[in-house]
C-alpha positions in Angstrom: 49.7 7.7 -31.3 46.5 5.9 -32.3 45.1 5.4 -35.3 41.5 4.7 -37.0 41.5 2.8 -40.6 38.1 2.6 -41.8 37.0 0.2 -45.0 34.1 -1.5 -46.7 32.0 1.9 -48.1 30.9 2.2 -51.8 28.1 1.7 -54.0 25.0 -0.5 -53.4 21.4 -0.8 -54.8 18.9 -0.4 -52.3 18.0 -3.8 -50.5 21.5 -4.3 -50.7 24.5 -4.8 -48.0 27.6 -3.6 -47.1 30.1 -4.5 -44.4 32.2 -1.5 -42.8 35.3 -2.2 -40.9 37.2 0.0 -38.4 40.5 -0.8 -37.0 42.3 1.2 -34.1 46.1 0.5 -33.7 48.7 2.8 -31.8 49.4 3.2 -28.0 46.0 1.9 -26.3 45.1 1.3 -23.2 42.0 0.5 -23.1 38.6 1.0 -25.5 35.5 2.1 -23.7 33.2 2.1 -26.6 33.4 2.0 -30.5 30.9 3.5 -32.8 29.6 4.7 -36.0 28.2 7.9 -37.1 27.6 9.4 -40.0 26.4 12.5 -41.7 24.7 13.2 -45.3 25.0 16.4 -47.3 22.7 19.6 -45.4 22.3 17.2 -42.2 23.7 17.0 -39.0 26.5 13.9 -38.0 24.5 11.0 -36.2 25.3 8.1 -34.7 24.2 5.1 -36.5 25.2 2.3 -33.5 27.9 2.0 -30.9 29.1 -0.6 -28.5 30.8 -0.4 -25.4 33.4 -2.6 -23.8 31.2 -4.3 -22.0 28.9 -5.4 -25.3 26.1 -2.8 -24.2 24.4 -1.8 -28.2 23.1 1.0 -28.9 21.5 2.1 -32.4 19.4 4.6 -34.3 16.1 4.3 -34.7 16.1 4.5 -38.5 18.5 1.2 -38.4 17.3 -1.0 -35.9 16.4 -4.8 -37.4 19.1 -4.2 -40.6 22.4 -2.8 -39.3 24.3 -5.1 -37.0 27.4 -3.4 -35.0 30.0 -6.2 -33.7 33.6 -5.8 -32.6 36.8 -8.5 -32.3 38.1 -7.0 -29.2 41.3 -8.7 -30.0 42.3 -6.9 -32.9 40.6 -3.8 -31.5 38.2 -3.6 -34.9 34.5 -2.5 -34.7 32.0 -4.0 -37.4 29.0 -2.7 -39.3 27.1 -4.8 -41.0 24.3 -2.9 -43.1 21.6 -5.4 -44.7 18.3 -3.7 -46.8 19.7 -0.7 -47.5 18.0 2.2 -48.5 18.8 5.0 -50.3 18.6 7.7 -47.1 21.3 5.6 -45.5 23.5 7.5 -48.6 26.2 9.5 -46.4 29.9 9.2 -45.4 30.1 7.0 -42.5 32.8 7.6 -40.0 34.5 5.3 -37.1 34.9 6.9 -33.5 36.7 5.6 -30.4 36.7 6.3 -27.4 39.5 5.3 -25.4 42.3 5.6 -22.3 46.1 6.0 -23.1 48.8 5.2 -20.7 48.8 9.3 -19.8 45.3 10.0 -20.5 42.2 8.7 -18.9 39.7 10.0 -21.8 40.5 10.7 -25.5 38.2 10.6 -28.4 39.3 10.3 -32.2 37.5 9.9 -35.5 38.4 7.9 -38.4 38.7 9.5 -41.8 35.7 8.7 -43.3 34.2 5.7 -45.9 31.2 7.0 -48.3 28.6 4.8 -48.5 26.1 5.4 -51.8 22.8 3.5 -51.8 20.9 4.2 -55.8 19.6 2.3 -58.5 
């Protein structure tokens, strides 16, 4: 069984930052990528950056140049680091993984969610 705990959301002023943590734990055998989506109210869920095992980045438009996604493949734990953040970045942000188990070559889970507010 694995296991996404996500951390870091809350309330920032705009210009501000925020650092968003995701940690996977439970029976895995490998991680192919880690990401970060998220989804405001009346809009779709989007990504917001990924990386893959192999350190290949990938972000959205709307982020590039102020968020920063990392990982410590050691501890299996994927980074976010938002910097000027504006108030359209307001949404609930959550972790995905994509991963192989001992039984299964592809599997896909999502963390529970960390809300992320951005106002004066």
């Amino acid at each position: 069984q694995v296991q996404l705990v996500e951390s870091g959301g809350g309330l920032v002023q705009p210009g501000g930052s925020l650092r968003l943590s995701c940690a996977a734990s439970g029976s895995i055998f490998s991680i192919y990528a880690m990401g970060w989506y998220r989804q405001a109210p009346g809009k779709e869920r989007e990504l917001v950056a990924d990386i893959t095992s192999g350190g290949n980045t990938n972000y959205a438009d709307s982020v590039k140049g102020r968020f920063t996604i990392s990982r410590n493949n050691a501890k299996n734990t994927v980074y976010l680091q938002m910097n000027s953040l504006k108030p359209e970045d307001t949404a609930v942000y959550y972790c995905n993984i994509r991963y192989r188990s001992d039984y299964a070559r592809y599997l896909e889970l999502w963390g529970q969610g960390t809300l992320v507010t951005v106002s004066s």
